[in-house]
N, C-alpha and C positions, 0 to 999 in steps of 0.2 A: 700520768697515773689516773687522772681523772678521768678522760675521757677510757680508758682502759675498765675503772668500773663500772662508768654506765653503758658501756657494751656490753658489760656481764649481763649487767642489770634486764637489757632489752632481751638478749639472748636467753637467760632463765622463766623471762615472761612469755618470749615466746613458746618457748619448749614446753612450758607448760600445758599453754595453750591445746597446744598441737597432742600433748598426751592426753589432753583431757579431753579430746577429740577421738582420740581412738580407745582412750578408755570406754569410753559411749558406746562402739560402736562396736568392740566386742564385750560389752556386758550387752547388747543388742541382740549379736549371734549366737551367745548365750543363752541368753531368754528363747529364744528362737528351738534353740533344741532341747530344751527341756518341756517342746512343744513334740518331739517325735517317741516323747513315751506316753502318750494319749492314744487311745483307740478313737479313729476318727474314720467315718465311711463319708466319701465321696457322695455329695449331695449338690446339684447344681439348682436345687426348685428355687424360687420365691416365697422368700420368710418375711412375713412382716414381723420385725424387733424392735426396742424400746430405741428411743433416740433421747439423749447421746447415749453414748456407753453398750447401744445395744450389740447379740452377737446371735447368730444362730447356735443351735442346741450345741454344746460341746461336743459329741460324739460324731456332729457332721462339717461339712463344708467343702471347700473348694482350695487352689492353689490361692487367690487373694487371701481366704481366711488365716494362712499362715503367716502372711507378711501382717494382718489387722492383728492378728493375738501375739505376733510380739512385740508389734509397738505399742499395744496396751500393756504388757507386763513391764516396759519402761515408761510410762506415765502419758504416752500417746494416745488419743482417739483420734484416728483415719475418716471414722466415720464422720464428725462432727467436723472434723478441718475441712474433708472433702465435700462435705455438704451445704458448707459454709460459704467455701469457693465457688461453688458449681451455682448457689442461688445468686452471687456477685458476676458470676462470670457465665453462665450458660451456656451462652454461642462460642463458649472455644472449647467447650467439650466435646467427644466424638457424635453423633447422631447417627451410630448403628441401632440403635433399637426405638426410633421415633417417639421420642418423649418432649413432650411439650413443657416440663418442668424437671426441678431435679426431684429423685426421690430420694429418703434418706436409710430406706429399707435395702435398697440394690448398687447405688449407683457407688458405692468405696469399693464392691464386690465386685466390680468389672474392671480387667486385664488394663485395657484401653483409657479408661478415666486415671488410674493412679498414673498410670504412663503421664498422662497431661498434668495430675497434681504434679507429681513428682521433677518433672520437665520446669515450673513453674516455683516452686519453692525449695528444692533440693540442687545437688550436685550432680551434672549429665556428665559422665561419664566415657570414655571411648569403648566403643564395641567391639573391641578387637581380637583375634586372638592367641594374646598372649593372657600366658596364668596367671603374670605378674602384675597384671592390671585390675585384676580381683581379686579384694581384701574381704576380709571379715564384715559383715555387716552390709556390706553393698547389696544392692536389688538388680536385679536381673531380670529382663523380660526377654523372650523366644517367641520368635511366630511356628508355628508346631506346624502351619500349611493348613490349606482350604478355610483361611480365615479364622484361625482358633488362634488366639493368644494364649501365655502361660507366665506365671509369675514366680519366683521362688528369691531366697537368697541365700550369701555364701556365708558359710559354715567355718568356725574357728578348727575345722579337721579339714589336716589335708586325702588327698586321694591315696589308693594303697602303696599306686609307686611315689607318692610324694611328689609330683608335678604339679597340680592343681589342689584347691579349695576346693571341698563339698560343696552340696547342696541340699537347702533343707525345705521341701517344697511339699504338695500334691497334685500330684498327676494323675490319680483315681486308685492310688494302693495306700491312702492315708498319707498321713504329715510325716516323713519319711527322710533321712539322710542321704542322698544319693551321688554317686561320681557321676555328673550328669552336664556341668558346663557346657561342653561344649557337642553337646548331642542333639542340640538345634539350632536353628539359625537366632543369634541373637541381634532383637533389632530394640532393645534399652538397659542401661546401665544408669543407675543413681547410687547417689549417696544421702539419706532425709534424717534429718536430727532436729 
C-alpha cells in the first residue's frame, strides 16, 4: 500500500511537470499568433534599438522578429540572452558577417546565431519528416538555398487536411500563418523555454 502511494505521488509530480511544459509552450504559440493580426512589412536594414528589451518598429521586421516578439510576450528577451552569450562565448558563433564583437542591435536577428543559442540552451530536436514530430511551440529553421536561412514556428492550427501543424513566420508577406513545414529543407528543430 505504501509503496503504491508514493508511486502515485512521483507519477502526479511528474505529470505535472510535463503539463506544465506544454502548457508553456502552447501559451508560446499562442502568443505567437496573435502576432499574425499586426500589419508588418518585411524589412531586413539595420536598426539600432534600446538594449535589453529593444525591438525594431513594430510595423516591420523579418522571420527572426517573430520568433523574438513572441518570446517577449511570454516574459523572454532573446536579445539580452543572446547577447549575453555571444559576449561569453563569441568564437562558437557563426562568422558569416565578420564581426569582431557581438552586437546587440543585429546579432538575435540573424537565422544562424539563434540556431547556435538555441543548439546550446534549448531542446535539438530531430529534423525529420514526419508531422508528428512537430508540436506547438517548437522552432523550426529551413535553409531556403543560396545560403539564406529562415526561421518560423509551429502553430497550435493544424493544416486544412489536418496532417500537419502550421506555421507562424515571415517570409516577406508579413508575420503570417502558413501550411509551410515542409516546403523547405529543414536543417533545425528546438524546443527554448
Amino acid at each position: 500500500m505504501r509503496i503504491c502511494f508514493w508511486n502515485l505521488i512521483v507519477f502526479l509530480m511528474l505529470s505535472s511537470n510535463i503539463r506544465g511544459q506544454d502548457d508553456f509552450f502552447h501559451r508560446f504559440a499562442d502568443s505567437a499568433l496573435t502576432l499574425t493580426k499586426q500589419n508588418v512589412h518585411y524589412d531586413y536594414s539595420y536598426f539600432s534599438i534600446d538594449y535589453p528589451n529593444g525591438d525594431v518598429a513594430a510595423d516591420k521586421g523579418v522571420c527572426t522578429d517573430v520568433i523574438i516578439r513572441a518570446y517577449r510576450k511570454v516574459g523572454i528577451d532573446l536579445q539580452k540572452r543572446v547577447h549575453e552569450d555571444m559576449v561569453a562565448n563569441f568564437e562558437i558563433y557563426p562568422d558569416f558577417w565578420g564581426l569582431t564583437k557581438p552586437d546587440p542591435n543585429i546579432d538575435h536577428r540573424r537565422v544562424p546565431n539563434l540556431m547556435t543559442f538555441f543548439g546550446r540552451y534549448g531542446n535539438t530536436k530531430p529534423t525529420s519528416m514526419n508531422a508528428h514530430d512537430y508540436i506547438p511551440g517548437d522552432i523550426v529553421c529551413w535553409d531556403l538555398g543560396g545560403g539564406i536561412t529562415h526561421i518560423g514556428l509551429v502553430a497550435n492550427k493544424m493544416s486544412e487536411d489536418g496532417r500537419r501543424q502550421m506555421i507562424i513566420h515571415n517570409i516577406g508577406n508579413g508575420q503570417v500563418l502558413a501550411d509551410c513545414l515542409f516546403n523547405f529543407k529543414i536543417i533545425g528543430h528546438y524546443q527554448f523555454e
